[in-house]
C-alpha positions in Angstrom: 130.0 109.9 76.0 131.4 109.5 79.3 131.8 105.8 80.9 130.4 104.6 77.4 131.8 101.3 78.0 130.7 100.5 81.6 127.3 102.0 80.3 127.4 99.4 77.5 128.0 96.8 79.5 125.4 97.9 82.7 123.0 98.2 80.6 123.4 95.0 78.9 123.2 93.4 82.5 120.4 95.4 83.0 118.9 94.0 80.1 119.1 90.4 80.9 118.1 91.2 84.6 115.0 92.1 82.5 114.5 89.3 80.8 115.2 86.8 83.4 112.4 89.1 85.8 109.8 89.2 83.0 110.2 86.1 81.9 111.0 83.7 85.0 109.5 86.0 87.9 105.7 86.4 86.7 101.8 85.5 87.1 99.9 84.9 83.9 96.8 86.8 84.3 93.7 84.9 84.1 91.2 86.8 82.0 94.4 87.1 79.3 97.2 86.2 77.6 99.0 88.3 79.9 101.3 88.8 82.8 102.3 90.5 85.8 106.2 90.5 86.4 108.7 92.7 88.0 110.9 93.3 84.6 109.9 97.0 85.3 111.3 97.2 88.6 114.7 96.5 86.9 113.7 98.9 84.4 112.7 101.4 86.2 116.0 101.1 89.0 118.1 101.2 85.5 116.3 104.6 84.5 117.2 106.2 87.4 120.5 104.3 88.2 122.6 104.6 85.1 120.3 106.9 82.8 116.6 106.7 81.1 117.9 105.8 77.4 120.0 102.9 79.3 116.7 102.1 81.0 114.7 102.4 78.1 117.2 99.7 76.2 117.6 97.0 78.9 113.6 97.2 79.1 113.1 97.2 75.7 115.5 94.3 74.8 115.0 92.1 78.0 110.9 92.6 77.9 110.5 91.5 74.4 112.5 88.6 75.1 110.5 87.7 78.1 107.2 88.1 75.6 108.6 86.4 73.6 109.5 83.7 75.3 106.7 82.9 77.6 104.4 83.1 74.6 103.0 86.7 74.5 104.7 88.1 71.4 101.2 89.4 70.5 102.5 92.4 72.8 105.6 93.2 71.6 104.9 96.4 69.8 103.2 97.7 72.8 105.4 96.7 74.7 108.8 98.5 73.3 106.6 101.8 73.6 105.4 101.3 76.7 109.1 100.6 78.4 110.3 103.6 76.3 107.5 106.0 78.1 108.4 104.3 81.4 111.6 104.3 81.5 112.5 107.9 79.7 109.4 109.6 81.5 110.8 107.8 85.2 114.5 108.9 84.6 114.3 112.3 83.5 111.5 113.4 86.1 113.8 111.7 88.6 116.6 113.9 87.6 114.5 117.2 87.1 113.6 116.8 90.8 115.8 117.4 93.2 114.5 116.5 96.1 112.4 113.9 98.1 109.6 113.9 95.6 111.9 112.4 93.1 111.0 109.1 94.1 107.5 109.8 92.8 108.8 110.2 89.6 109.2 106.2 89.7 105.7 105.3 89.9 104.5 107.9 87.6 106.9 106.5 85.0 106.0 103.3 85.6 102.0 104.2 85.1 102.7 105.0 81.4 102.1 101.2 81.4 98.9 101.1 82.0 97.1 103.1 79.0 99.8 101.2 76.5 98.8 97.8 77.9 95.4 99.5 78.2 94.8 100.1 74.5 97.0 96.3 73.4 93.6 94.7 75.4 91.2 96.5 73.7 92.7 95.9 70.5 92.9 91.9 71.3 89.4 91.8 73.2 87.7 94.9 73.7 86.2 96.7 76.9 85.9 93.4 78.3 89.5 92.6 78.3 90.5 96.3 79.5 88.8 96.0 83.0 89.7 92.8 83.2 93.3 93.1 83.0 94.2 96.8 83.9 94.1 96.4 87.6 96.6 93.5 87.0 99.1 96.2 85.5 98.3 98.7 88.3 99.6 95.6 91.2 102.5 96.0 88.8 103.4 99.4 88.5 103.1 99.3 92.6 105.2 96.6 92.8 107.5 97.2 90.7 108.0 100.9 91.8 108.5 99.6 95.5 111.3 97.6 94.4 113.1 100.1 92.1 112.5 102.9 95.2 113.7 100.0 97.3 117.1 99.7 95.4 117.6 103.5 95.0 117.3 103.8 98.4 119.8 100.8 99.6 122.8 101.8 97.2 122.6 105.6 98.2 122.4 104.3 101.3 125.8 102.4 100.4 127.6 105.4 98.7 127.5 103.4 95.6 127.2 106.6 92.9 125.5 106.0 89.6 126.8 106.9 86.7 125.2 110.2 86.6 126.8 111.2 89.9 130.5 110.3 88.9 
């Protein structure tokens, strides 16, 4: 694999990034035991930035931490899926397209979320707990997907190539 080491290493970065965003940079929701953070908008800038199995990894690694830490490990299994989705789902569509619309394959990534999350509610508190907490996890696929579109943006802007582009 090309650039293995500087992959190993971005995505490690990339995976503390994750952590320290889900973990330090969130809002517990109030009808659960969970949170909105912007952990995917690292995730998702990773996807696209380096490649989707790098993005899938950091998000993976630095979102079960963050559950774990904050107190939510409850989610962890849906979690690692739902990052996987997001983050394989974001890159590749992102590559695929190759043009303007690729930066719609962000937020669709990113709204793999929302049935994972969606089904980890009803699971832990029923119907109840879906439409109570859903619309929290659509603010952060919106977010989130602002941000990652955000950075894209700024470092093409920059000339700074990803490692897909060297």
């Amino acid at each position: 694999m090309k650039n293995s080491v500087r992959r190993m290493t971005l995505t490690g970065i990339m995976a503390a990034l994750t952590f320290v965003a889900t973990a330090f940079i969130h809002i517990n929701i109030p009808a659960s035991t969970g949170y909105v953070n912007l952990g995917d908008a690292v995730i998702l800038f990773t996807a696209v930035f380096i490649d989707p199995f790098a993005g899938a990894l950091a998000g993976i690694i630095g979102a079960v931490l963050g559950d774990l830490y904050v107190g939510a490990g409850m989610y962890v299994p849906f979690t690692i899926f739902a990052k996987l989705f997001e983050a394989v789902v974001a890159g590749y569509l992102f590559k695929a397209i190759k043009n303007k619309a690729q930066y719609l394959a962000i937020p669709m990534g990113a709204l793999l979320i929302v049935p994972v999350y969606a089904l980890a509610y009803w699971i832990f508190g029923g119907w109840g707990l879906v439409v109570a907490s859903s619309p929290f996890d659509l603010i952060q696929v919106a977010v989130s997907s602002a941000v990652a579109i955000a950075l894209v943006l700024v470092l093409r802007k920059t000339r700074i190539k990803s490692l897909t582009e060297e």
